[in-house]
N, C-alpha and C positions, 0 to 999 in steps of 0.2 A: 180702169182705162187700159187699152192695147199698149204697150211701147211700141215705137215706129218700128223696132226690130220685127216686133211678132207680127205687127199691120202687113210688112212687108214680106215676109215669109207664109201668112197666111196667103195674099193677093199673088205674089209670082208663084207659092210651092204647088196650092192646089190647082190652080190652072192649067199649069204646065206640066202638073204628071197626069191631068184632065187628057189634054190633049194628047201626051206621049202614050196613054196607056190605049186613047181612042185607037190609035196606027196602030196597035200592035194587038187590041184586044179582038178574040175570034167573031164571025157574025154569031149574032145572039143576046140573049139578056144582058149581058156587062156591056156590049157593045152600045148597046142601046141606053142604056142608063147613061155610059159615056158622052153620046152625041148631045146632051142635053147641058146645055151650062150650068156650071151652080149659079146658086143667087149671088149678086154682086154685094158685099162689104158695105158698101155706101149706101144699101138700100134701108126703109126704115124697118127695122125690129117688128115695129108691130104691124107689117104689112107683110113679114115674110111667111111664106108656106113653110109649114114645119113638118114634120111626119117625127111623133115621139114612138120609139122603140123599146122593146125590153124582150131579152132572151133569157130562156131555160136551156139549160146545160147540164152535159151530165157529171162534169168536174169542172175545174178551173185552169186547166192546160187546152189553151186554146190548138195544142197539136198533137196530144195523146187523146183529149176528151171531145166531144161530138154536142154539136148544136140537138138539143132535144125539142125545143118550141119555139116560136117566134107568133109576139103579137104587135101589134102598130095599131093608130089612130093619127088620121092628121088634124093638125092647127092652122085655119086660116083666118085673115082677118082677126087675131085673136078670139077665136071662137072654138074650141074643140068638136070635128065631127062624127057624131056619134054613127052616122050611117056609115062611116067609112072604116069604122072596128074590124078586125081582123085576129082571128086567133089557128093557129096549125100547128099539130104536134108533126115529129118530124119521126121517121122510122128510120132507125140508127142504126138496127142489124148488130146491133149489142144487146146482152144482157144488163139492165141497170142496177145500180149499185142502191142496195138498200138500207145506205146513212143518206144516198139522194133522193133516192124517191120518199120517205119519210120529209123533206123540205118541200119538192114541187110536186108530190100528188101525184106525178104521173105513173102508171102500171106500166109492165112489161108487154100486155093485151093490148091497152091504149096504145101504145110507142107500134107495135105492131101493125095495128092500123092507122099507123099516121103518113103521110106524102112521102115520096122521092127528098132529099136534100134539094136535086136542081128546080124542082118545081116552088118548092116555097122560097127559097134563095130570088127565083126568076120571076114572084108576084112580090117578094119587097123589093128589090130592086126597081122592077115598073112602078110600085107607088112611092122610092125616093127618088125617083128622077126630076131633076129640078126644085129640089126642095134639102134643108136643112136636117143632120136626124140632131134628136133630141134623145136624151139618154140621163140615167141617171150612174155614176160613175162609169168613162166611159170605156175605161179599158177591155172590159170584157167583149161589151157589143161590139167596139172597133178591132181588136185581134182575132173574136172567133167568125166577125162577118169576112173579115180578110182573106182568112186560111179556107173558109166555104171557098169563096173567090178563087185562091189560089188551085184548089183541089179540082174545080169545076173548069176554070175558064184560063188555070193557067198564070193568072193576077194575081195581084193584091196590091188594088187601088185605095186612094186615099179619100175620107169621106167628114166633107166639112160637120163640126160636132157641136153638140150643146149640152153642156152635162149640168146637172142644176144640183148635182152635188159640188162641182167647181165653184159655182157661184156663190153658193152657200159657203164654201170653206175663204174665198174673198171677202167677205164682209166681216167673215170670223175673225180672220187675221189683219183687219184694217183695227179692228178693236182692239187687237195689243193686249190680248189677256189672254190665259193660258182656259184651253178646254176640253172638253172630251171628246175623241174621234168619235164616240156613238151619237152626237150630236147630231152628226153627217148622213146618218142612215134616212132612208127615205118617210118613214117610219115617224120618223121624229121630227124632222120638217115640215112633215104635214101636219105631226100635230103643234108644232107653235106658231104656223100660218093658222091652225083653229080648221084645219080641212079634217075628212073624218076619213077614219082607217077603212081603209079595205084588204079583204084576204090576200097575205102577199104571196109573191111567190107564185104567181101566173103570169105567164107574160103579158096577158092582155091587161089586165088588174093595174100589172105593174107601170105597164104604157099607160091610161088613162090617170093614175096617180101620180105619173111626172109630167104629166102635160098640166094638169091642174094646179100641180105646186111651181111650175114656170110661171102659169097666169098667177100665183100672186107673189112668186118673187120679184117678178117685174111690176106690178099692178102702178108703185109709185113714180117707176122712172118717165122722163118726160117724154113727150110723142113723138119729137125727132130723134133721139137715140137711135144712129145707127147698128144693124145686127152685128157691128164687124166688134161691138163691144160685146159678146156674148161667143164668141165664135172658142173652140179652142186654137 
């Protein structure tokens, strides 16, 4: 459960830099994303629009190193939809680092032919407009979507979050016993929900495998649970 501190810091912080950033953000994609309220707190969990995220990266310094992919899938109705998959590599105008491309697969030809940054930044944003992201650990997606943001439009707005490795490591810790941080990997939560491995390390892969393992870390909670218990 939220404490009233986090209840009340979620409901006044994102709203209010919602709308501060509205007035000051350029016309264009952020803007537009802006004009769209988030989902409200109070509303139920399993009625909210979700949009689960996962990015490829070419390091982990969200402002030395550069967005290389970006995949998504929304959840609605607790349904995942599969027509609404989305995968884009991103051309970075860098040469990649060959301890990284040995994890995500991508070539230097591929990256070559992949989009503009503002093009694929300006279709995720249109499909989280008004919707939740869903993420697994979310530091990465939340500082390297930022610093996009920041580079492009000036910003770096603030983007209500669901990380279902958060959730995972609450249940951990309500147990009061000591464990292993590899526990937390997504990898491994899927496999003791009994869900089956898929190739990681793609962002779209990796979106479709945190939306699935939300639907069954929630599976048991009751139908009125508000989202605002999920939120970070």
């Amino acid at each position: 459960m939220l404490s009233h501190h986090s209840f009340f810091k979620w409901l006044i912080g994102y709203e209010i830099q919602r709308k501060r950033n509205l007035l000051r953000a350029p016309e264009g994609p952020l803007k537009d994303f802006l004009s769209v309220p988030f989902p409200s707190v109070n509303s139920l969990f399993k009625e909210a629009d979700i949009l689960a995220v996962d990015f490829e990266t070419t390091g982990l310094d969200a402002v030395q190193d550069k967005l290389l992919s970006v995949g998504f899938v929304e959840l609605s109705q607790q349904h995942i939809k599969l027509n609404t998959c989305y995968h884009q590599i991103i051309n970075t105008k860098q040469k990649l680092k060959a301890d990284n491309v040995i994890i995500h697969q991508i070539t230097d030809q591929q990256q070559k032919q992949g989009l503009p940054l503002e093009v694929v930044v300006e279709d995720l944003l249109k499909a989280l407009a008004g919707k939740v992201m869903l993420v697994h650990y979310a530091r990465i997606e939340r500082e390297f979507l930022q610093q996009a943001c920041l580079e492009l439009y000036g910003l770096a707005p603030s983007f209500p979050m669901i990380d279902t490795l958060v959730i995972a490591k609450r249940r951990l810790d309500k147990k009061d016993v000591a464990y292993d941080p590899s526990e937390l990997k997504l990898g491994a939560l899927r496999e003791n929900h009994q869900l089956p491995q898929y190739f990681a390390h793609n962002a779209l892969n990796d979106a479709i495998a945190t939306a699935e393992l939300l639907l069954a870390q929630t599976s048991n909670y009751p139908v009125k649970t508000a989202l605002k218990e999920f939120l970070l």
